[in-house]
C-alpha positions as CSV (number, residue, x, y, z in Angstrom):
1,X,-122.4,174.9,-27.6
2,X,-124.8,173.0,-29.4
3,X,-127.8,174.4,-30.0
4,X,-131.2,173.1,-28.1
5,X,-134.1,174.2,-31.0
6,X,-136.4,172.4,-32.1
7,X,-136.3,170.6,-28.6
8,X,-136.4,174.1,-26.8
9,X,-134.9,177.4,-27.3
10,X,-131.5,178.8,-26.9
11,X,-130.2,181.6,-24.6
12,X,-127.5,183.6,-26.0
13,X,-125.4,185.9,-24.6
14,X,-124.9,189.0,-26.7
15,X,-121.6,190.4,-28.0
16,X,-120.8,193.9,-26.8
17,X,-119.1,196.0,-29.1
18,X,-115.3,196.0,-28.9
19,X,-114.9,192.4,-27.5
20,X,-112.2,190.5,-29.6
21,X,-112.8,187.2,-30.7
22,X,-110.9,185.5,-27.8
23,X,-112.7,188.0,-25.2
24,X,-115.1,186.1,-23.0
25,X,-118.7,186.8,-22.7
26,X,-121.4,184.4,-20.5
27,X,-118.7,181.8,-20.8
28,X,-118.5,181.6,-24.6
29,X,-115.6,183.8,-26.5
30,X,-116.9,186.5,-29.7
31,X,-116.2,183.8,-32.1
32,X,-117.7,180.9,-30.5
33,X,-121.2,183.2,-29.9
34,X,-121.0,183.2,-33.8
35,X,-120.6,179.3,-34.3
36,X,-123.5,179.5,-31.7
37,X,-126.0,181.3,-34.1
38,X,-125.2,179.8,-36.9
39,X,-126.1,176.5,-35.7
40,X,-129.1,178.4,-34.8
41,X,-130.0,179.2,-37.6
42,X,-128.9,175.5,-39.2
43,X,-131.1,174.3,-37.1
44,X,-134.2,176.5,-38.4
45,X,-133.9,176.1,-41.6
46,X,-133.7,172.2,-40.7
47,X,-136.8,172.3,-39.1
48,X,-139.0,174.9,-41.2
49,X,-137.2,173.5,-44.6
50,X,-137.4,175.2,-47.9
51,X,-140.0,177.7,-48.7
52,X,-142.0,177.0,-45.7
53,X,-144.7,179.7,-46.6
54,X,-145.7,177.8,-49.9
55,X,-148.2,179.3,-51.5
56,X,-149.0,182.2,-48.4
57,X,-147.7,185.4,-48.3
58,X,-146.3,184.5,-44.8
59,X,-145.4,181.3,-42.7
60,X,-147.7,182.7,-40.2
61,X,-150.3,183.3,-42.7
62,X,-150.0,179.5,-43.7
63,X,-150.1,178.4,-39.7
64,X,-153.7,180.4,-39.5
65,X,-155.1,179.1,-42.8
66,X,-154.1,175.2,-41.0
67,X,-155.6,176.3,-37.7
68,X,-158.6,177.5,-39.5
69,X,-158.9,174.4,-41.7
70,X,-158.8,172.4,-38.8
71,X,-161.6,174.4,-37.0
72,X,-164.0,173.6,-40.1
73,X,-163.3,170.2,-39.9
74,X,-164.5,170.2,-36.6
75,X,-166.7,172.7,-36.4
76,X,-168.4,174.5,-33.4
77,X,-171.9,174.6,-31.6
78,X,-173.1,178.0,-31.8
79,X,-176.7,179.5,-30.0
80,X,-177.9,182.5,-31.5
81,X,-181.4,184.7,-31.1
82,X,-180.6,187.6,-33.8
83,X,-179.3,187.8,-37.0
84,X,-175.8,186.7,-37.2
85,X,-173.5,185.4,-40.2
86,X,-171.8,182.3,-40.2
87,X,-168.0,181.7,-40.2
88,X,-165.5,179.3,-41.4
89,X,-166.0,178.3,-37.0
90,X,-169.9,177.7,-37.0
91,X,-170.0,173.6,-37.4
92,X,-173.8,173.7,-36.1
93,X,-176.1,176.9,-35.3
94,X,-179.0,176.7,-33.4
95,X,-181.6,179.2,-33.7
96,X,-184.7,180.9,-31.6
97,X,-186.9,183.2,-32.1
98,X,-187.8,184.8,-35.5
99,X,-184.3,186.6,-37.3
100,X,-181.7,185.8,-40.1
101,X,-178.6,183.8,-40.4
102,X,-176.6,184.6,-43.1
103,X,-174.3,181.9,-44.9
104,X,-170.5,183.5,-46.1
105,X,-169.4,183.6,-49.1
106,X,-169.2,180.0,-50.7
107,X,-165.7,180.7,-52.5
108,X,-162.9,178.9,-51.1
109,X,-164.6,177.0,-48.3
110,X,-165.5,174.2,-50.8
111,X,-166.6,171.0,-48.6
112,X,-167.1,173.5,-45.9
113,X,-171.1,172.0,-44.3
114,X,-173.1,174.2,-42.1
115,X,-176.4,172.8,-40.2
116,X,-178.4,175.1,-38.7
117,X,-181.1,174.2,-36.3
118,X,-184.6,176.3,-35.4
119,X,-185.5,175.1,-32.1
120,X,-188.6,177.6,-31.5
121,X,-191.7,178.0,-33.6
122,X,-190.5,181.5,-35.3
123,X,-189.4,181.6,-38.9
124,X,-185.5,181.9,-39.4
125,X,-184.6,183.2,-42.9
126,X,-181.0,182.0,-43.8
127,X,-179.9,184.3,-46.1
128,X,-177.0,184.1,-48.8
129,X,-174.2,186.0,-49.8
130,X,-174.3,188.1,-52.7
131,X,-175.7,186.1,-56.3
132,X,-174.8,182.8,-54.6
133,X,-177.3,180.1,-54.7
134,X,-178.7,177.9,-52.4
135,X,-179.2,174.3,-54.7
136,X,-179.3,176.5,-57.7
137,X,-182.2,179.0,-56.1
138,X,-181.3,182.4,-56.1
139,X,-183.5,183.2,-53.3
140,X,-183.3,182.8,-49.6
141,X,-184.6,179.8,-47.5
142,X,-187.1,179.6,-44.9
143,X,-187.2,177.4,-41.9
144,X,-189.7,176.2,-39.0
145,X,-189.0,173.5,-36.3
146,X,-186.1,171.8,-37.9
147,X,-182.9,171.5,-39.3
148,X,-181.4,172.2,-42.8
149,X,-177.7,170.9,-43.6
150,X,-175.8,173.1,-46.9
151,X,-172.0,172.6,-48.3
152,X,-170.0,174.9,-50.3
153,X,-168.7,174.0,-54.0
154,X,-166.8,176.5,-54.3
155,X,-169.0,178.6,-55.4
156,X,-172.3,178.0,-54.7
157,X,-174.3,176.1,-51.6
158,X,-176.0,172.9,-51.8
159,X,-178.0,171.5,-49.8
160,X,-177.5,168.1,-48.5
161,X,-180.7,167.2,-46.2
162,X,-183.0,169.4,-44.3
163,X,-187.0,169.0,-42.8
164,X,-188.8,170.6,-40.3
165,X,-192.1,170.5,-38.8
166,X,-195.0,173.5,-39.1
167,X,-197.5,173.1,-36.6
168,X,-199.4,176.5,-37.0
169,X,-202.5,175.2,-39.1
170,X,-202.8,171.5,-38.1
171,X,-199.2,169.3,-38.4
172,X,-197.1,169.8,-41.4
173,X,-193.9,168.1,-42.3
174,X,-191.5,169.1,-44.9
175,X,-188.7,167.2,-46.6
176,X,-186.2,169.2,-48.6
177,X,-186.6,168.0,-52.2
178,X,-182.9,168.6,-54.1
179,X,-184.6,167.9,-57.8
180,X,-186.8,171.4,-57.3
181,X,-184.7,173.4,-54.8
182,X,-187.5,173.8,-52.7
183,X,-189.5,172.1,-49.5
184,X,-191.9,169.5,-50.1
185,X,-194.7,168.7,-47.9
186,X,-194.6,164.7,-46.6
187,X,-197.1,164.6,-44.1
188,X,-200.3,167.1,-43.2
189,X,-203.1,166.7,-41.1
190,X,-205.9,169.2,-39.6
191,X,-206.9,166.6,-37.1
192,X,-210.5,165.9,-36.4
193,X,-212.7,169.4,-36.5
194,X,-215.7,169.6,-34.8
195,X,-218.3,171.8,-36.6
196,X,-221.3,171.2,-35.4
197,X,-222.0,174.8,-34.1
198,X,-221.1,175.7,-37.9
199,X,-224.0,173.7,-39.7
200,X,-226.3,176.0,-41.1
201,X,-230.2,176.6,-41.5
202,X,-231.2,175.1,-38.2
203,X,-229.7,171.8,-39.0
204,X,-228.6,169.6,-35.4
205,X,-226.1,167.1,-35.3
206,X,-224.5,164.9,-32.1
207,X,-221.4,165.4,-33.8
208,X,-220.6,166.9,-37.0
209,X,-216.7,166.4,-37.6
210,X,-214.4,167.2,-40.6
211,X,-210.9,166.2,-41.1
212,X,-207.9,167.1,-43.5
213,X,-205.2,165.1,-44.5
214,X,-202.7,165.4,-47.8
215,X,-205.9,166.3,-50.0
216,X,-208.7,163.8,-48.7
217,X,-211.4,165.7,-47.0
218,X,-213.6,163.5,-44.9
219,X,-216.7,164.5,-43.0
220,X,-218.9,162.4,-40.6
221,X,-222.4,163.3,-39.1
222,X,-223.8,161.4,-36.1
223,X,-228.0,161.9,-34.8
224,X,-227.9,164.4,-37.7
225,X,-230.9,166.3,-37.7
226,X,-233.4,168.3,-40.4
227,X,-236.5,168.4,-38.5
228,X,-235.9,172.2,-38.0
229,X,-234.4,172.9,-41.3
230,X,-235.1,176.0,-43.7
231,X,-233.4,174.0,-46.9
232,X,-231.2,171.3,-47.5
233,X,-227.7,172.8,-47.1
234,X,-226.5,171.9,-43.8
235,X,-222.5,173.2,-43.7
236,X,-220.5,175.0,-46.8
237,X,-216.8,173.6,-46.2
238,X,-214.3,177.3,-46.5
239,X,-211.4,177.0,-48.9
240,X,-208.8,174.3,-47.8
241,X,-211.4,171.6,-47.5
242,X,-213.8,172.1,-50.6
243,X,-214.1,169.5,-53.6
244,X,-212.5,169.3,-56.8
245,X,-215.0,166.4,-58.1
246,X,-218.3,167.7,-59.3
247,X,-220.9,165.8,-57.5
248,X,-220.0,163.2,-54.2
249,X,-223.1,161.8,-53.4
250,X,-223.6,159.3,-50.1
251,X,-226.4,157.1,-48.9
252,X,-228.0,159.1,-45.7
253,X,-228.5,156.3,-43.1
254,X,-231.7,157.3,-40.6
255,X,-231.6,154.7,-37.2
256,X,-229.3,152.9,-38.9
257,X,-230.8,152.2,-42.6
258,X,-230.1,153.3,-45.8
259,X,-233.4,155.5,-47.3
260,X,-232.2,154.8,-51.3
261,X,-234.0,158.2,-51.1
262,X,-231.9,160.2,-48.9
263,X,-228.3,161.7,-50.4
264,X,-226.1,164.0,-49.0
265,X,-224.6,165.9,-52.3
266,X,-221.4,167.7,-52.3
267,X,-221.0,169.5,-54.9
268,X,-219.0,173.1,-55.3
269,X,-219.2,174.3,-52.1
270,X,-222.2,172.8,-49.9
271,X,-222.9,169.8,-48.7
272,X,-226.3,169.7,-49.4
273,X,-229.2,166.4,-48.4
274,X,-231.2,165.9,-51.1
275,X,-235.4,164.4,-50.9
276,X,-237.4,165.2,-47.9
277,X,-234.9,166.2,-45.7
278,X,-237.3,167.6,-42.6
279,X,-237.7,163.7,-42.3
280,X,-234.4,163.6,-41.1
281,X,-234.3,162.8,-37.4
282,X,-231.7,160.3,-36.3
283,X,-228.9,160.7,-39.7
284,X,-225.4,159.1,-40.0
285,X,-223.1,158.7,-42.7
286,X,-219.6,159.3,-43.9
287,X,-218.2,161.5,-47.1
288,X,-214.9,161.5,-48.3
289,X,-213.7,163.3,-51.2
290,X,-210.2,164.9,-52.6
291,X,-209.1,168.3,-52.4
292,X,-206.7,170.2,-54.7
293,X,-207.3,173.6,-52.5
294,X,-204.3,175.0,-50.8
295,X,-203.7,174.2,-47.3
296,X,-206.0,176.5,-45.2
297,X,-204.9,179.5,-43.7
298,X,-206.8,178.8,-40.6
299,X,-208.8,175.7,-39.4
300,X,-213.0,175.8,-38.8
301,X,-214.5,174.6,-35.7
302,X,-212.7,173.4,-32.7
303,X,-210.2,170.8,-32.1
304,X,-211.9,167.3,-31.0
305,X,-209.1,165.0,-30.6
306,X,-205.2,165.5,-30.8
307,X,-203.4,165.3,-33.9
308,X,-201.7,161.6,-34.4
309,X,-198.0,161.9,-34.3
C-alpha cells in the first residue's frame, strides 16, 4: 500500500514471528509489510529532510525553541501582586501593590521587549539578573503610576521608553531619560497652599497662599495684616520652597497703593516686611522667586484648590 504520512498516519499490521514472506497478515503478505515501512520511512525523511534538528540537540528541542520564539513575539498579558520573574511568555506585566519583578537573564533573548505596568500607588522595584544592566546602570529601577518598556541586547537591557506619575507630595511626572540612565522629572506642582494659620508673630491675612512649581516659588497675601504684629517676619517658608537669590524685595500694596515705603524682603529663610509694618492693615502683593531646594518631603498648610492636570 501506499503510504498515507504526511497527510495522516499509517496503520500497520505487525509481522508475527514465523510468517514467511508469502504468509498473509491484515491483508498484506511479510514482504509487502516491509515495502510498507519503508515507504514509511521514505516518506519521513521526505518530510523532516536532512538534519532536521539543525543546530539543537533534538528535533523536539528545535520544535520548543520555535514555539517559544513565537510566544515572545507575541507576548502575553500577565497581572501580578508579589514578586515574580519574568519569562520568555510575559509580553506585558501589570503590577499592584508594593513588590519586585525581576527581568531574566538578557542572554539569548536579544530583541526580546518587556513592559511592565504599576497600576496602584505602591513602589515596584524591577530588579535584574545577576551584573546585567538596565541602560548601562548597574542598579535596579523604581516605578510609581506608570509604565517602563526594556529590550534585551544580548546581554544587557535597555530601555526604550518609560514615565510614570508620583502624586504623593503634590503631582510629579517623570520621563525616562536614556542619555543618564535615570528618571527625569517633566512636570511638578504643589498646587496652591494655604498658610495662613502658619504666619507667624500675630500677623492676619484673608489669604495667605504659596505655591510650587519646577523651582518657581510664588506666594500671594490678600487683607494682610500687621496691626498686631511683634516684628516684621510674618511666615519662614520650610525647605522645598526657600530662595536661592539673596534678597527678593516687593512693593507692599495697602487698599490698593503702593507705599514706596513698604517691602516685603525675602531673604534666606523669612519673608520679612520691612518700615513701619504695624501700619499694615489692608496689604496685598505677590512674590515670586526660584528655588534650587529639593522637592519637599511634605507640603505646609492645606490644599486650597486642586492640582491642574
Amino acid at each position: 500500500m501506499a503510504t498515507s504520512y504526511p497527510g495522516g498516519l499509517d496503520a500497520f499490521s505487525p509481522a508475527i514471528s514465523g510468517d514467511n514472506q508469502s504468509d498473509t497478515v491484515g491483508g498484506r503478505t511479510h514482504e509487502a509489510m516491509h515495502n510498507d515501512i519503508n515507504d514509511g520511512v521514505v516518506a519521513i525523511q521526505t518530510e523532516l529532510g536532512a538534519d532536521p534538528a539543525g543546530a539543537s540537540t533534538t528535533v523536539v528541542a528545535r520544535l520548543n525553541a520555535a514555539d517559544a520564539a513565537t510566544i515572545q513575539k507575541a507576548g502575553r498579558y500577565e497581572t501580578f501582586s508579589s514578586a515574580n520573574t519574568a519569562t520568555a511568555i510575559n509580553g506585558v506585566t501589570t503590577v499592584t501593590g508594593t513588590t519586585t519583578i525581576t527581568l531574566p537573564t538578557a542572554a539569548s533573548i536579544s530583541g526580546q521587549t518587556f513592559t511592565i505596568r504599576n497600576t496602584g500607588t505602591a513602589v515596584v522595584t524591577i530588579a535584574r539578573t545577576s551584573s546585567q544592566t538596565i541602560d548601562g546602570t548597574a542598579a535596579n529601577v523604581t516605578l510609581l503610576k506608570g509604565s517602563i518598556t526594556v529590550a534585551s541586547d544580548g546581554a544587557n537591557w535597555v530601555v526604550l521608553n518609560g514615565s510614570y506619575a508620583d502624586e504623593t507630595i503634590g503631582r510629579r511626572l517623570f520621563s525616562w531619560d536614556n542619555n543618564s540612565g535615570r528618571w527625569q522629572t517633566t512636570y511638578s506642582d504643589t498646587g496652591w497652599r494655604d498658610i495662613s494659620a502658619s504666619l507667624e508673630n500675630s500677623w492676619t491675612a484673608g489669604a495667605a497662599m504659596m505655591r510650587r512649581a519646577g523651582h518657581q516659588i510664588t506666594f500671594q497675601f490678600l487683607a494682610l495684616n500687621g496691626a498686631s504684629a511683634g516684628t516684621g517676619v510674618l511666615y519662614t517658608p520650610p525647605t522645598g520652597f526657600r530662595t536661592n537669590t539673596a534678597v527678593v524685595t516687593q512693593d507692599l500694596f495697602i487698599n490698593g497703593v503702593t507705599t514706596g515705603t513698604l517691602f516685603l524682603c525675602l531673604s534666606a529663610p523669612a519673608l520679612t516686611v520691612t518700615g513701619t509694618y504695624a501700619s499694615v492693615t489692608n496689604g496685598r502683593l505677590r512674590v515670586q522667586h526660584t528655588s534650587n531646594d529639593a522637592w519637599p518631603a511634605s507640603l505646609p498648610g492645606t490644599a486650597s484648590t486642586s492640582i491642574p492636570v
